[in-house]
N, C-alpha and C positions, 0 to 999 in steps of 0.2 A: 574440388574447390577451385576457384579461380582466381581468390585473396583481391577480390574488389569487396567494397565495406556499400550497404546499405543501409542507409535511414528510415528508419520507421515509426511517426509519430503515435505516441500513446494518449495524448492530451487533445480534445479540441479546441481548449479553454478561449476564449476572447481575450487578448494581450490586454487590455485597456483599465485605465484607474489602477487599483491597489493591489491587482489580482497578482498572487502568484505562486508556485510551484516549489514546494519541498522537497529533501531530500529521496529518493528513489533506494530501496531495498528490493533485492530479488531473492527470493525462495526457490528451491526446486522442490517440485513437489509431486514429480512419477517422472519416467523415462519420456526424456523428449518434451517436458512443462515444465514449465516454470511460472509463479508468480511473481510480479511487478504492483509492490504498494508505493503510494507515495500521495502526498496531502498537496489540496490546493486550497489556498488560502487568498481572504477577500471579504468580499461583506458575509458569506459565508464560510465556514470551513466545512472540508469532508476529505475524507479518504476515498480514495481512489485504487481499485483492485484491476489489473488486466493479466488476464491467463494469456500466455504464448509459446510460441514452440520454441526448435533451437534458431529456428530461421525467424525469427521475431513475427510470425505471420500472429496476428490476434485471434484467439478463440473463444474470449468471453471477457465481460467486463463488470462491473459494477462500481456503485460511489455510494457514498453512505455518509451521511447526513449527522454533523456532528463527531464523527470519531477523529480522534486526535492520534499526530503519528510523530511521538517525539524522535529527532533527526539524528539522536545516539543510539539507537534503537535500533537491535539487529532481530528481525524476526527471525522463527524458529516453526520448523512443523513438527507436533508430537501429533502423531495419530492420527485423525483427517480432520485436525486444528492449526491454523498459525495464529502465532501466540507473542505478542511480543509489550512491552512493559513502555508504559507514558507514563507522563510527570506532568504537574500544573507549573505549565509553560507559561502561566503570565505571574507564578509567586516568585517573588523579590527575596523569599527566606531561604536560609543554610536547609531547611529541614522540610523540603518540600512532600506533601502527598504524592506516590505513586500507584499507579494502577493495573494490572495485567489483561491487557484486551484479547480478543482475538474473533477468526474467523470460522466457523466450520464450514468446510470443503468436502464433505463426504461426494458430494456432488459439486465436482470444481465448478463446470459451468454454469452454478448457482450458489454464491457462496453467502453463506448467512453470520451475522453478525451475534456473537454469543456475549454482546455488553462488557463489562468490567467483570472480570472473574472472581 
């Protein structure tokens, strides 16, 4: 190791108008992988998945259309699932609905969206 630090963008998003970028959770999910979720937000929302190694180099990616990634929300892998728990992020109530999402990963470099659980 040579303890110099490198950047390495995950996002190619366009900076511009109302776009932008939420909180970032990392999963490990095998030796040497790791998952990086995290939501962009705009005229659209989506989640946003990148499989990497330890070296941050990318080895797959995905975005998914609609899925919501509330920012107290610590994902979890049970089994070749991460699984982690939204809320309706626009209700004003004590008592809001919550949802348990997740992704199947049986095959990281293609991870599939298993809806509301």
């Amino acid at each position: 190791a040579t303890g110099k630090s490198t950047v390495r963008w995950l996002s190619k998003q366009p900076w511009t108008g109302t776009s932008s970028v939420g909180e970032s959770r990392v999963v490990q999910v095998g030796t040497d992988r790791f998952v990086v979720l995290f939501a962009l937000t705009g005229t659209t929302s989506r989640l946003e998945y990148r499989l990497i190694d330890s070296r941050g180099v990318l080895k797959a990616s995905g975005s998914f259309a609609g899925k919501t990634f509330f920012p107290g929300a610590q994902p979890i892998l049970i089994g070749t699932q991460i699984v982690w728990v939204d809320v309706d992020q626009k209700s004003r109530s004590a008592q809001r609905q919550a949802w348990l999402h997740g992704l199947d990963i049986s095959t990281p470099t293609k991870p599939v969206p298993v809806g509301r659980l």
